[in-house]
Backbone bond lengths (Angstrom), bond angles and torsions (degrees), N, CA, C in turn:
res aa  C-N    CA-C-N  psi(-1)  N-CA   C-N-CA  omega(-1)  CA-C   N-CA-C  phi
1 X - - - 1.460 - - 1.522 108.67 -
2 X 1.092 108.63 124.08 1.967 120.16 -177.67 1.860 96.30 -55.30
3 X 1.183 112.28 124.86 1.275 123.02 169.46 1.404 118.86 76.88
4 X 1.040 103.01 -22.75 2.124 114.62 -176.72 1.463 110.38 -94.86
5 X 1.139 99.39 125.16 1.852 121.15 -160.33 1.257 81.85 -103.05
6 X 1.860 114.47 136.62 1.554 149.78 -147.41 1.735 78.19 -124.22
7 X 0.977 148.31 106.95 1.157 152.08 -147.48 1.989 98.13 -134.21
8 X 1.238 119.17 132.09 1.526 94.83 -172.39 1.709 77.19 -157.01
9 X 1.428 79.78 163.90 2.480 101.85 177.96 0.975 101.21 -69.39
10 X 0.826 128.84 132.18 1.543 142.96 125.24 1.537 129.35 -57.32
11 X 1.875 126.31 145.26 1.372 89.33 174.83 1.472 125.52 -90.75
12 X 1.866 97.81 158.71 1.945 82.15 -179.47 1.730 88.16 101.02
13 X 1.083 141.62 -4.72 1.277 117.54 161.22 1.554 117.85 -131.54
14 X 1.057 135.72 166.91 1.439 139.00 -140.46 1.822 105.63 -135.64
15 X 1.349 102.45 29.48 1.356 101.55 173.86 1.736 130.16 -72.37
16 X 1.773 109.85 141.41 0.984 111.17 -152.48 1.700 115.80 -104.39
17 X 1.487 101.70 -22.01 1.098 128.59 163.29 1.589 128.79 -48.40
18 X 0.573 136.41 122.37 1.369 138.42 166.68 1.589 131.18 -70.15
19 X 1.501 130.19 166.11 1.503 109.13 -179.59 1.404 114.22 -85.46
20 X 1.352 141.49 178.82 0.923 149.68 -174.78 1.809 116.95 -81.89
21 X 1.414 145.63 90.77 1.092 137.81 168.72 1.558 133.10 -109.64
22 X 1.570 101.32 139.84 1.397 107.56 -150.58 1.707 107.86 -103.63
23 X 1.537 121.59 103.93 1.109 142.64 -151.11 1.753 96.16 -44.41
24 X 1.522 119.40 142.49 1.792 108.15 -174.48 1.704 93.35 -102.41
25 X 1.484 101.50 138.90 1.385 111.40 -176.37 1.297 106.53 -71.55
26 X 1.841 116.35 148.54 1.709 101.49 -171.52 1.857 87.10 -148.60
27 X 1.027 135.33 -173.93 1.223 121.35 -155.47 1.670 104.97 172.02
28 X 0.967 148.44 139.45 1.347 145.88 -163.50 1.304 102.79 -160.91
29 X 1.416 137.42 105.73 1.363 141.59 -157.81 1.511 126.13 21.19
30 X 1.193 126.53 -165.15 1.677 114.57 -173.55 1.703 113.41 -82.92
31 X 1.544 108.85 13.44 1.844 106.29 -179.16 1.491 98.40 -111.57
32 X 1.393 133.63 6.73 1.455 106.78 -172.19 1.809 93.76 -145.78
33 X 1.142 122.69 144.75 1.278 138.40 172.78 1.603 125.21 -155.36
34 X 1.593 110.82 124.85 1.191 83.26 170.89 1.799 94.96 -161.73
35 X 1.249 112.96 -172.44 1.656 130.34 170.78 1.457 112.24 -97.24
36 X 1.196 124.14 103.57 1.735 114.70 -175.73 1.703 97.08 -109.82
37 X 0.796 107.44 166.03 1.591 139.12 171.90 1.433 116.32 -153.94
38 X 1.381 107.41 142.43 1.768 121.08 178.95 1.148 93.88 -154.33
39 X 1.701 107.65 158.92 1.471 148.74 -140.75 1.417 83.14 -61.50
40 X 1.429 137.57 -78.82 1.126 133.39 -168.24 1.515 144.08 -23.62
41 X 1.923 101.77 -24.69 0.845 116.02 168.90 1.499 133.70 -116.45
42 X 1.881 90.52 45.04 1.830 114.37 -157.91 2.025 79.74 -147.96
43 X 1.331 109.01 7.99 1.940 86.79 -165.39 1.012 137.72 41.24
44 X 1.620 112.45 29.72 1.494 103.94 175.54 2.082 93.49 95.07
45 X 0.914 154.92 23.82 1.527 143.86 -154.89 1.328 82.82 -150.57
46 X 1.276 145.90 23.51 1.171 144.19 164.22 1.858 124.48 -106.98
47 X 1.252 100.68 -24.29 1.427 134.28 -178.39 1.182 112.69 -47.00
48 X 1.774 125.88 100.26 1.210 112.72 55.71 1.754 92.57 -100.10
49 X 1.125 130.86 1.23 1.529 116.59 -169.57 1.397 105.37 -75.92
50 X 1.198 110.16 156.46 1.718 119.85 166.68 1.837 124.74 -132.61
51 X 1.405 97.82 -4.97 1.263 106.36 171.06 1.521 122.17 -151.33
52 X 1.032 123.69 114.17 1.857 107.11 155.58 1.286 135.28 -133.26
53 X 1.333 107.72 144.81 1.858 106.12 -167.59 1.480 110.16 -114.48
54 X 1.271 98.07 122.75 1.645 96.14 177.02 2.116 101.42 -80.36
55 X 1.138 123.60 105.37 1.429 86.85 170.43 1.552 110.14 -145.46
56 X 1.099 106.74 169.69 1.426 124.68 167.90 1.651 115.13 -83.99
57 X 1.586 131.93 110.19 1.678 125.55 149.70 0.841 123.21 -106.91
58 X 1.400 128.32 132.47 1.451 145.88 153.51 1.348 124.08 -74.81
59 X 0.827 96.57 -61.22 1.732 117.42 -177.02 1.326 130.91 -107.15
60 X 1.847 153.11 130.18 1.370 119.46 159.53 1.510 129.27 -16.87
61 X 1.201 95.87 132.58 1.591 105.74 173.05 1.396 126.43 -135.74
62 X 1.400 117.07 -14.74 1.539 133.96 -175.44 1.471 110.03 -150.59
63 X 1.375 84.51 112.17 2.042 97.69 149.15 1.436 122.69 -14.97
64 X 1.452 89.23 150.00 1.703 78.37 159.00 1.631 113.10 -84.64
65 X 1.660 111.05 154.68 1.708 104.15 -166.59 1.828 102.24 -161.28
66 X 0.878 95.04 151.24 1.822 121.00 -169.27 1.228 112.61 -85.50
67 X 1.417 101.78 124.69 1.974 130.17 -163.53 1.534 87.93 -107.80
68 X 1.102 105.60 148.20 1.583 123.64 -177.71 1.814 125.32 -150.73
69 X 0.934 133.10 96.92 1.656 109.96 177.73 1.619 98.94 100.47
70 X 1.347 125.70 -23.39 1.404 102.19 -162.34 1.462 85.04 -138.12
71 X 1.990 102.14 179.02 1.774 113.52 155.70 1.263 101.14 -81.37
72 X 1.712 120.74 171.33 0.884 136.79 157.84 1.294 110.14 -144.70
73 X 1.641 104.96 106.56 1.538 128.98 -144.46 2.160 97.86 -101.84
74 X 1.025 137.31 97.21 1.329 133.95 143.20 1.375 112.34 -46.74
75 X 1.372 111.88 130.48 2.235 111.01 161.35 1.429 94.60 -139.36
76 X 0.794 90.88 113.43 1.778 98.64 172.99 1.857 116.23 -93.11
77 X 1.667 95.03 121.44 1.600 94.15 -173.25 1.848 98.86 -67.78
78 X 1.299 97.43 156.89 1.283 131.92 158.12 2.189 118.47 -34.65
79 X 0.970 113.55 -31.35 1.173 131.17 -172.49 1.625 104.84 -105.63
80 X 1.380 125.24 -13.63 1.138 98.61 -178.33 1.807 122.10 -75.72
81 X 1.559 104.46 -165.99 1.853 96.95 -155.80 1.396 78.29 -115.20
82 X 1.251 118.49 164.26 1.852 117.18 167.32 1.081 126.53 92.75
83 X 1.762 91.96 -159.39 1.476 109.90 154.28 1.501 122.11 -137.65
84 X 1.046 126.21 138.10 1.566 121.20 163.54 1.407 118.73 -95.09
85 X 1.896 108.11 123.03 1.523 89.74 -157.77 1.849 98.43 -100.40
86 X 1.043 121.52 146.93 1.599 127.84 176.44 1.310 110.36 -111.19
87 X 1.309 114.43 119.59 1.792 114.93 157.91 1.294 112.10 -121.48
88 X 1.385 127.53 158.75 1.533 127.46 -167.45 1.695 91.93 -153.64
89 X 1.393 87.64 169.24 1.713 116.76 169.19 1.408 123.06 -48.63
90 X 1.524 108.69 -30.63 1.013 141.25 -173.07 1.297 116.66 -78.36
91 X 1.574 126.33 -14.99 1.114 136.33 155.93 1.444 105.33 102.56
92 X 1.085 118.90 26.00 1.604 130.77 -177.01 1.581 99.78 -105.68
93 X 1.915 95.35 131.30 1.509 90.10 157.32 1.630 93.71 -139.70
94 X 1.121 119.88 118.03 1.411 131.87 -174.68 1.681 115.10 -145.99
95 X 1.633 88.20 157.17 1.968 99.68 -170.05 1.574 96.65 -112.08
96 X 1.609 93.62 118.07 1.473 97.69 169.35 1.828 106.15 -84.21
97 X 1.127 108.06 166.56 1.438 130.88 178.17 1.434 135.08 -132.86
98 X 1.209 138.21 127.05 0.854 127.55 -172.18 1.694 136.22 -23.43
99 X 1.271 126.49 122.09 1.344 118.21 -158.33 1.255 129.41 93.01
100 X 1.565 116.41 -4.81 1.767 130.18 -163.22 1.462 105.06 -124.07
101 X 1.404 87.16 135.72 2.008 96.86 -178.56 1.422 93.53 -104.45
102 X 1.436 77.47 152.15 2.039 74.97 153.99 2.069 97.17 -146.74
103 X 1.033 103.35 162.08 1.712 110.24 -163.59 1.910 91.84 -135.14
104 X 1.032 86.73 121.18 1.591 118.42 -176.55 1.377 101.22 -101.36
105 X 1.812 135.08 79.79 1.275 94.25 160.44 1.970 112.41 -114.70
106 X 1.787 77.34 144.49 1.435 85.56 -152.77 1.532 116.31 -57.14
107 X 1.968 110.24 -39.05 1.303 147.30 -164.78 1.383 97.27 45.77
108 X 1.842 129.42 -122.34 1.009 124.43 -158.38 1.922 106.59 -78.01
109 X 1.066 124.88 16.19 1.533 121.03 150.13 1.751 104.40 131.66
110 X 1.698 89.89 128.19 1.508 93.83 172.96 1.669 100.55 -154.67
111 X 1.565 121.26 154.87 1.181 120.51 169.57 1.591 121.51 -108.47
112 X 1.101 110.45 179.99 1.846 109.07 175.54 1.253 86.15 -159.76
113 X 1.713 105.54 172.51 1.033 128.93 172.40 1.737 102.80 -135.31
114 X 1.881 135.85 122.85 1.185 111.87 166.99 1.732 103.32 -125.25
115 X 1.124 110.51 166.86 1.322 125.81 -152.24 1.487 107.75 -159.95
116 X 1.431 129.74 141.40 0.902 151.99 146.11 1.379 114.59 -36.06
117 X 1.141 138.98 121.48 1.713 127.71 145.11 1.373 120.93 -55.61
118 X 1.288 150.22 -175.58 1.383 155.72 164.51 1.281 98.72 -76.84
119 X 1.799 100.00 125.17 1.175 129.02 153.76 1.620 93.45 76.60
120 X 1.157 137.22 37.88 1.614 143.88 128.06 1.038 135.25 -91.74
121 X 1.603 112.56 158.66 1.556 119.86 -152.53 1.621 88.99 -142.10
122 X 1.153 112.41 83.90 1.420 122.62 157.13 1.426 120.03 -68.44
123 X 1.961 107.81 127.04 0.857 102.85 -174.52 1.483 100.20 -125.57
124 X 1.198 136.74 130.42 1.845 114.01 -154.08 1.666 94.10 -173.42
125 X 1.231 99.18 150.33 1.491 117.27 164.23 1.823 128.69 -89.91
126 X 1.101 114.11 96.33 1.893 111.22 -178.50 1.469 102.95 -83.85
127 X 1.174 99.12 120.81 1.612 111.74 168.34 1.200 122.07 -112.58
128 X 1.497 130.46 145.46 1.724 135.62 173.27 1.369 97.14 -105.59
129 X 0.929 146.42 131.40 1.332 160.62 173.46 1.576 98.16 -127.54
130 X 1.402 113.97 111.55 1.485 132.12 173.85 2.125 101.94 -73.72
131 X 1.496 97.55 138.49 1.329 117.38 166.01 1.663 118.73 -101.50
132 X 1.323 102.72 135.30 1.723 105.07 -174.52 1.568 96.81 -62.96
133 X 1.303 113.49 170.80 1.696 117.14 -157.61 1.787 97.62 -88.63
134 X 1.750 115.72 1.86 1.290 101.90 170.35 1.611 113.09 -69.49
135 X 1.145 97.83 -10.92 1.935 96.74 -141.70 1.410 82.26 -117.12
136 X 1.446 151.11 -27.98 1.261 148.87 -177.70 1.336 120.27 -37.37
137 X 2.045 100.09 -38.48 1.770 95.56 -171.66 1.735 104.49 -104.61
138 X 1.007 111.81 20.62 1.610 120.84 -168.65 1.945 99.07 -78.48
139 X 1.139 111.97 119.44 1.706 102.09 171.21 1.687 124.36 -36.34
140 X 1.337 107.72 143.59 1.535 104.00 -165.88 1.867 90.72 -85.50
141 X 1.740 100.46 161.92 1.478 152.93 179.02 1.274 114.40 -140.35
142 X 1.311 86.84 176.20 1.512 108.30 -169.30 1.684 125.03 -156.33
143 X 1.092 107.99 149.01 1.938 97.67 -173.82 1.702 79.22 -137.20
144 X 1.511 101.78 156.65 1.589 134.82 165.66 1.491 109.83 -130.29
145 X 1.223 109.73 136.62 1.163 112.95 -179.44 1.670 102.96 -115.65
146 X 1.002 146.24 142.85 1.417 138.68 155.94 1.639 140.48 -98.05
147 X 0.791 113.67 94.01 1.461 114.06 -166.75 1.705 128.88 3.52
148 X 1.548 85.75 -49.71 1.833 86.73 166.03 1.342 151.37 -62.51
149 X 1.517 70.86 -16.73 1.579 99.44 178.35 1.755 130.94 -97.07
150 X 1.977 94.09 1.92 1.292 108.58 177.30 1.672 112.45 -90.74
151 X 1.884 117.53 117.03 1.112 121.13 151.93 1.754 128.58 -20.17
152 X 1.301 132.84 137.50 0.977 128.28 179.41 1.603 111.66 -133.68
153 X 1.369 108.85 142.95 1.781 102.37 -178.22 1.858 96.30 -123.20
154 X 1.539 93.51 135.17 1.461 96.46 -164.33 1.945 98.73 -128.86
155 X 1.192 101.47 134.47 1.780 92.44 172.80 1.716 95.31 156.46
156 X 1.549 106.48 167.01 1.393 101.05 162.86 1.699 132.74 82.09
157 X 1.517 113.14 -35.68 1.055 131.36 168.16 1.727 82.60 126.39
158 X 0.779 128.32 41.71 1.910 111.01 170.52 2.183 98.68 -148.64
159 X 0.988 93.16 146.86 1.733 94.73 153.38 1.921 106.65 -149.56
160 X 1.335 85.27 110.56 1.297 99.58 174.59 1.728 123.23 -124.17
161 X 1.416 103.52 146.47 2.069 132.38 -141.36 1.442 74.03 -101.48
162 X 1.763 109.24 116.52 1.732 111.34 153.03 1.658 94.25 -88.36
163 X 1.111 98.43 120.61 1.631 111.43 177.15 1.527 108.54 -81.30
164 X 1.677 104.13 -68.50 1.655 122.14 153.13 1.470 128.22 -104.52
165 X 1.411 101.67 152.70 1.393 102.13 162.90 2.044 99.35 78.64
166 X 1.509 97.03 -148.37 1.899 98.72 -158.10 1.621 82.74 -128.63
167 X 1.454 96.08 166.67 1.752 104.65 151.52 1.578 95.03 172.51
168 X 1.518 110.32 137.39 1.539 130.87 -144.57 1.342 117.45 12.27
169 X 1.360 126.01 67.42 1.006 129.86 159.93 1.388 117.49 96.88
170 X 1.345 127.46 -8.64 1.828 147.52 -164.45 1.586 87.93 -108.26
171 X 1.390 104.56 129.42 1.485 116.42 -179.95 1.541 112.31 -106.28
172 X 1.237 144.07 115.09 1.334 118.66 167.05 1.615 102.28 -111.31
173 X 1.527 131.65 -164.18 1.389 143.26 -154.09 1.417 89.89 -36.56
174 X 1.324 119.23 144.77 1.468 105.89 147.97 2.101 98.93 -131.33
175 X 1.230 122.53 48.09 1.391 117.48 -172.44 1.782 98.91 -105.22
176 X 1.434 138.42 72.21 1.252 147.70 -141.74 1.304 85.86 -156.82
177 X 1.541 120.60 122.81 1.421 146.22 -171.15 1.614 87.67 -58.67
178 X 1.587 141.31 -51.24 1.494 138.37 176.65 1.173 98.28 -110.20
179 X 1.780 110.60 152.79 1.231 96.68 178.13 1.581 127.19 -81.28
180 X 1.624 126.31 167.04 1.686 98.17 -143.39 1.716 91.28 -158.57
181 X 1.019 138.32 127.04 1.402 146.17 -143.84 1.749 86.43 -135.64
182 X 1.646 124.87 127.05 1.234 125.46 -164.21 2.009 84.38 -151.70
183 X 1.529 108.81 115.60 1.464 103.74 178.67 1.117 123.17 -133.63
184 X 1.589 130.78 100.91 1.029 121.89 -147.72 1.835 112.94 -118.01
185 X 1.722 117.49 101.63 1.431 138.69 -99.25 1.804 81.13 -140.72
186 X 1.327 108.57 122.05 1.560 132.91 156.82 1.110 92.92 -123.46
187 X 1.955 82.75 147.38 2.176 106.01 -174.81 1.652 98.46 -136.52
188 X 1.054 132.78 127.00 0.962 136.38 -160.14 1.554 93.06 -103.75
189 X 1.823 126.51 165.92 1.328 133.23 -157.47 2.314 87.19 -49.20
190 X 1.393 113.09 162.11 1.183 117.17 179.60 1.589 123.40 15.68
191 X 1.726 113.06 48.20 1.294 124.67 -178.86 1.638 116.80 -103.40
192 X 0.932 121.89 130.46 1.503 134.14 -166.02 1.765 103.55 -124.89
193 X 1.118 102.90 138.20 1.784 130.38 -172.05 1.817 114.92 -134.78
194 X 0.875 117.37 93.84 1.751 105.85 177.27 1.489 114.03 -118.39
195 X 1.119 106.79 136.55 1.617 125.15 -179.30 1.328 115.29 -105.34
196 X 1.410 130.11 145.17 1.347 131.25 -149.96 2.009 87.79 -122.62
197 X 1.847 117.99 88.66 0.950 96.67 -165.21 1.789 97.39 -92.27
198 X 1.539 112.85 151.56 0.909 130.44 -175.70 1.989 122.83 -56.21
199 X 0.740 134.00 144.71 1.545 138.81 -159.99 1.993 80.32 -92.69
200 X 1.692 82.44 124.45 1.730 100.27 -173.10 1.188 106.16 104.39
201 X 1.353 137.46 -45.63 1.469 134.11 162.56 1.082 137.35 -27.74
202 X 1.346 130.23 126.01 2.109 122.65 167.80 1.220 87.58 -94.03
203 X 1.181 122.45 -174.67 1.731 145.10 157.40 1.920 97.44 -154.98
204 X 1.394 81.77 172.82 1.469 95.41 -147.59 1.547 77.22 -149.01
205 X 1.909 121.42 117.36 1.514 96.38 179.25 1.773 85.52 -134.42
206 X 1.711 101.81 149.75 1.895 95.63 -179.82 1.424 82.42 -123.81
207 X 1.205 97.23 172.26 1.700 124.75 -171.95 1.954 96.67 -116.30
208 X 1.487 114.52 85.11 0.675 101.17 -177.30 1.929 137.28 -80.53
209 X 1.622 97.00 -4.37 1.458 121.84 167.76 1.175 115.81 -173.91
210 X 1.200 127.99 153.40 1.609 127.88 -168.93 1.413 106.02 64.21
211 X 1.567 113.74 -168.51 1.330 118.88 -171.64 1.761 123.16 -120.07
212 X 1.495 118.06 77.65 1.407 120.42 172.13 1.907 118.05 -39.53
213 X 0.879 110.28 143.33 1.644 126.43 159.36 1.837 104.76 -114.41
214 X 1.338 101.74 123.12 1.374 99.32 -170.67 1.756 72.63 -119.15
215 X 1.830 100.31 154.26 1.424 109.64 -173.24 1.905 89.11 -169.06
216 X 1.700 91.13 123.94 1.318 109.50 176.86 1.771 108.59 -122.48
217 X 0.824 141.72 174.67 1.245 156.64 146.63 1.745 101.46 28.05
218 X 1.206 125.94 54.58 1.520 116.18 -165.51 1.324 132.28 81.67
219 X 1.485 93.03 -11.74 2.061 102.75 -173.14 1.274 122.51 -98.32
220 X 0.877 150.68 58.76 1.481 138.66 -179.05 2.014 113.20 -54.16
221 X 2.068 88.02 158.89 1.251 81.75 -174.82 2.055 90.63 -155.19
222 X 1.141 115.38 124.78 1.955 119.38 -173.81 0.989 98.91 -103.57
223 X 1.579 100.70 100.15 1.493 106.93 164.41 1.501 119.97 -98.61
224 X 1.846 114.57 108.46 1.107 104.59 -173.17 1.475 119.34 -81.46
225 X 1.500 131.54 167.64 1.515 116.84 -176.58 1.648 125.00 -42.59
226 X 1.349 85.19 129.61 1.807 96.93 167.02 1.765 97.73 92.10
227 X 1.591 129.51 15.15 1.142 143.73 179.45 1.432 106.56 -108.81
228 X 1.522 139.47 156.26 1.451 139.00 -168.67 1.733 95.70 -163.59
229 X 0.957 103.95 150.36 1.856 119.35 -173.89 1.801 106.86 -147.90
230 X 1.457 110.36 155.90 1.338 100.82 177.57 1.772 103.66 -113.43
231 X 1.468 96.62 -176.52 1.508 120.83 143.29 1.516 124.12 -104.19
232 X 1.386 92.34 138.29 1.992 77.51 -178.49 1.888 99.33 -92.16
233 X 1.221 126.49 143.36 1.209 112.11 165.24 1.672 125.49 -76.43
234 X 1.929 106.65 152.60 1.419 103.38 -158.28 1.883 79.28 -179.95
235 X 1.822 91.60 -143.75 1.587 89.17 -167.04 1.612 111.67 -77.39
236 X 1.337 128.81 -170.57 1.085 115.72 -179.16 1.039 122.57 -80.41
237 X 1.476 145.71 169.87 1.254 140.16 -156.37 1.718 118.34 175.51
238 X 1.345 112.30 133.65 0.970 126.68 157.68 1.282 141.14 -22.97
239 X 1.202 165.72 33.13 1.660 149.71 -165.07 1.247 125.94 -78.06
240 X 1.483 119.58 114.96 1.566 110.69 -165.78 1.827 92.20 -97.95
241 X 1.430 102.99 156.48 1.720 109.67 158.52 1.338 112.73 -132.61
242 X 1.750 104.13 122.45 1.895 102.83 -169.87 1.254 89.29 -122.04
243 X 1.422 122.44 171.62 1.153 135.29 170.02 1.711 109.94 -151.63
244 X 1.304 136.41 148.04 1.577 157.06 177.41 1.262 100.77 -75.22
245 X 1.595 120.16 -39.81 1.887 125.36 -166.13 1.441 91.00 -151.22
246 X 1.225 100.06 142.96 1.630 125.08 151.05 1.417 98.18 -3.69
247 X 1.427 114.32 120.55 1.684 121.19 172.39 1.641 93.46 -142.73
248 X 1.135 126.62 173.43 1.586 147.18 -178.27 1.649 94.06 -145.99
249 X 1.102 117.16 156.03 1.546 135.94 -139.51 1.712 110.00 -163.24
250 X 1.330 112.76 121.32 1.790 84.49 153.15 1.729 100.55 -146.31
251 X 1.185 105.10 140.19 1.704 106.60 -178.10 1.586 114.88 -114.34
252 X 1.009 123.57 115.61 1.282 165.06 -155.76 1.520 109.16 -94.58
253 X 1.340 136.89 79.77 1.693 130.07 -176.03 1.399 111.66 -145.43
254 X 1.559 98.02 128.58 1.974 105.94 173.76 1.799 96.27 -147.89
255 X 1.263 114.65 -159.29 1.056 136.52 177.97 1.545 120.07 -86.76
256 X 1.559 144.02 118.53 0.812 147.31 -170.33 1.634 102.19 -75.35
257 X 1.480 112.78 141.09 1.614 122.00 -166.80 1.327 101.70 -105.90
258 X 1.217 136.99 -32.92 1.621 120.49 160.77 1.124 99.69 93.38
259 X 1.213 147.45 -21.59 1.548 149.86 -160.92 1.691 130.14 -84.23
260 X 1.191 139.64 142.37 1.436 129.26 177.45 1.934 96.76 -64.75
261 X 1.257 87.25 174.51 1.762 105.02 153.51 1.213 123.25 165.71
262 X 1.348 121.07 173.06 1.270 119.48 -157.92 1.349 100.67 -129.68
263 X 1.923 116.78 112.84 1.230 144.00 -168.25 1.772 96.60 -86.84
264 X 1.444 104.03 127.62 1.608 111.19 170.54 1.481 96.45 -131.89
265 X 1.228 145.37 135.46 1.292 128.89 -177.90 1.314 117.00 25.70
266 X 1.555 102.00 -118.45 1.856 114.47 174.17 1.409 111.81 -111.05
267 X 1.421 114.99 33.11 1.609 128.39 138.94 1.140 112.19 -90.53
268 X 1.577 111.96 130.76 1.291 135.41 165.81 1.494 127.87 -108.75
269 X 1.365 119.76 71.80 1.917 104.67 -150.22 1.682 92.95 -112.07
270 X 1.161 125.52 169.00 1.268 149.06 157.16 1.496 108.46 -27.95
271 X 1.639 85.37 -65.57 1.863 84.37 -169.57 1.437 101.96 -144.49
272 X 1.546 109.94 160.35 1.656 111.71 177.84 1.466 113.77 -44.51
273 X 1.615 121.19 -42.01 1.279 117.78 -156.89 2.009 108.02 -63.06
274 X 1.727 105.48 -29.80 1.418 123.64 177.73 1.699 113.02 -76.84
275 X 1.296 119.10 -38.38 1.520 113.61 133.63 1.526 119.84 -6.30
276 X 1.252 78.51 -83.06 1.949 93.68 -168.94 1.377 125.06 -61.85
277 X 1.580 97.18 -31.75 1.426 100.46 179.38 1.729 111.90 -79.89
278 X 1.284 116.59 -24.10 1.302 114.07 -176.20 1.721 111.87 -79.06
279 X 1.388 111.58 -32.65 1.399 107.01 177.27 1.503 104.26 -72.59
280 X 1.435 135.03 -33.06 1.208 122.71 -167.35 2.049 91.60 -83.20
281 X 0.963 121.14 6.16 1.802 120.09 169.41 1.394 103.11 -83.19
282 X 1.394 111.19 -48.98 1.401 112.45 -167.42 1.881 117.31 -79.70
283 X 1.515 89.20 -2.32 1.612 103.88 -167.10 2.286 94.75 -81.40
284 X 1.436 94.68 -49.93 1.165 126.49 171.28 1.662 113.62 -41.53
285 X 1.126 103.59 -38.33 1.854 109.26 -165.20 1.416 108.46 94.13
286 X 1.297 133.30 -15.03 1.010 122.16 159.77 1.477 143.54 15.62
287 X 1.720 93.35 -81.48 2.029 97.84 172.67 1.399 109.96 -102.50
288 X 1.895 104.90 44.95 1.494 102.32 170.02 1.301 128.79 70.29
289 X 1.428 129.76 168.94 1.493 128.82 176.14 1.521 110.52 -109.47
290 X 1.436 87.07 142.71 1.914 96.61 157.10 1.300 109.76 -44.70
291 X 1.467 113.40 150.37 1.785 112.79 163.06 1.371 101.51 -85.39
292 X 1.194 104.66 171.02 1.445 129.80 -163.25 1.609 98.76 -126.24
C-alpha cells in the first residue's frame, strides 16, 4: 500500500496496536460503492466483527437474502440524503434516516431486503458482527436506534455520537445480543477525542475522512481515509484520536469470541452440518417472508 506502513510484532514486545489496512474498493453497477474489509485481513484482531462496508447507494442493488450466525448492523452517517428503506422476516418495513442504526441479529436465520428510496444517497456503514455459538441458534431480533435518541460528547475540538455501548461516562443503546461500543467521532482542525477502552476489549477504528492518528500506550498509528487499524484486547487502556484537519472517525469495540466457524456467504454457523441445516430452513419458509 503507497504510504501505509504494514506494521507487525516483534518478539519481546507487547504492542497493542494493530497494522494499518486499506479498505479494497468494490462497486456493483453505477448505484452501489463502497470500501469493505473482513476479519481476514485484521488476523483475527478484528473479532467479534467479520465484515465492514464503507458504502455509497443510490439505487437497488440486492435481493432480498438470508442472515445466519451473525448481526447485521446498518449505521447510517449523518450526511446521508433520503431514506433507506429496510424490510425483514421479522415483519418490519421501516425508513431509516440519517443518523439511525438498526441491528439485525439474525441468530438461527433471518432475511432483509434494504434499498434506497427515490432520489437518495445513502451513505452508511454495514457491519457483520459474529455471535458466539451459544446465541447462533436463538430466534432472530432486532433493535433500532434513532438518531435523536443518540447521546453526544462535545468539547475539545471533537463531537462525537455514542451510537452503542458508553464512553466517558455518556451512555447510548446498550440492548446488543454482546455487549458492543459503536462511536461515531468528528475532530475538528488539531481536535483530540480519547476513549478509555475497557480491559477485555478489541476496537476496530476506520478513518472515515481526513486523516486520524490513533495512539495507545506509546504507539501511534495515521490512518489516512478509507484506512482502519485495531486494538488487540488485554488490560484496560486508553486510545486517543487527533487529527491536524477535519477527520470523521468511527470506533468499533466488544469482546473477542475466540471461536471456529463456518463462513457461507452471510452465514456464519458453528459447523458445516448447521450451514446446511439453516439453508434447507430458509428453503422451507421457515423464518418467514419479507413484506411486500
Amino acid at each position: 500500500m503507497d504510504g501505509i506502513a504494514n506494521i507487525e510484532k516483534t518478539e519481546g514486545t507487547a504492542q497493542r496496536l494493530g497494522q494499518i489496512v486499506l479498505g479494497v474498493p468494490h462497486s456493483i453497477g453505477s448505484g452501489f460503492s463502497a470500501r469493505h474489509f473482513s476479519e481476514e485481513m485484521f488476523a483475527g484482531a478484528m473479532d467479534p466483527l467479520l465484515m465492514v462496508d464503507h458504502f455509497v447507494m443510490t439505487a437497488p442493488t440486492f435481493e432480498p437474502h438470508l442472515h445466519a450466525g451473525i448481526s447485521a448492523v446498518t449505521a447510517m452517517f449523518e450526511d446521508s440524503e433520503g431514506v433507506f428503506l429496510n424490510r425483514d422476516t421479522l415483519g418490519h418495513n421501516i425508513e431509516l434516516k440519517a443518523g439511525d442504526l438498526y441491528w439485525l441479529t439474525a441468530a438461527s436465520g433471518a432475511a432483509h431486503e434494504e434499498k434506497p428510496a427515490k432520489n437518495s444517497r445513502v451513505h452508511a456503514l454495514q457491519v457483520f458482527v459474529n455471535l458466539p455459538e451459544r446465541l447462533k441458534k436463538c430466534p432472530a431480533r432486532s433493535l433500532r436506534v434513532d438518531a435523536g435518541d443518540v447521546p453526544t460528547i462535545e468539547g475539545g475540538g471533537h463531537r462525537v455520537r455514542v451510537v452503542l455501548g458508553a464512553s466517558g461516562g455518556i451512555k447510548g443503546e446498550t440492548g446488543t445480543p454482546e455487549e458492543t461500543t459503536m462511536l461515531d467521532g468528528f475532530l475538528a482542525a488539531d481536535g483530540r477525542f480519547s476513549h478509555a477502552l475497557p480491559e477485555g476489549r478489541q476496537a476496530w477504528i476506520y478513518a472515515v475522512s481526513g486523516t486520524v492518528t490513533v495512539a495507545a500506550d506509546g504507539e501511534e498509528r495515521v490512518l489516512p481515509a478509507g484506512t482502519a487499524t485495531t486494538v488487540e484486547a488485554g488490560l484496560a487502556i486508553e486510545v486517543a484520536m487527533t487529527a491536524k484537519a477535519p477527520a470523521h472517525f468511527v470506533l468499533m469495540a466488544g469482546k473477542p469470541i475466540h471461536e471456529t466457524f463456518v463462513k457461507h456467504g452471510p452465514l456464519v454457523m458453528s459447523t458445516a452440518d448447521d450451514v446446511r441445516r439453516t439453508l434447507a430452513d430458509f428453503a422451507r419458509g421457515k423464518f418467514g417472508r419479507v413484506p411486500t
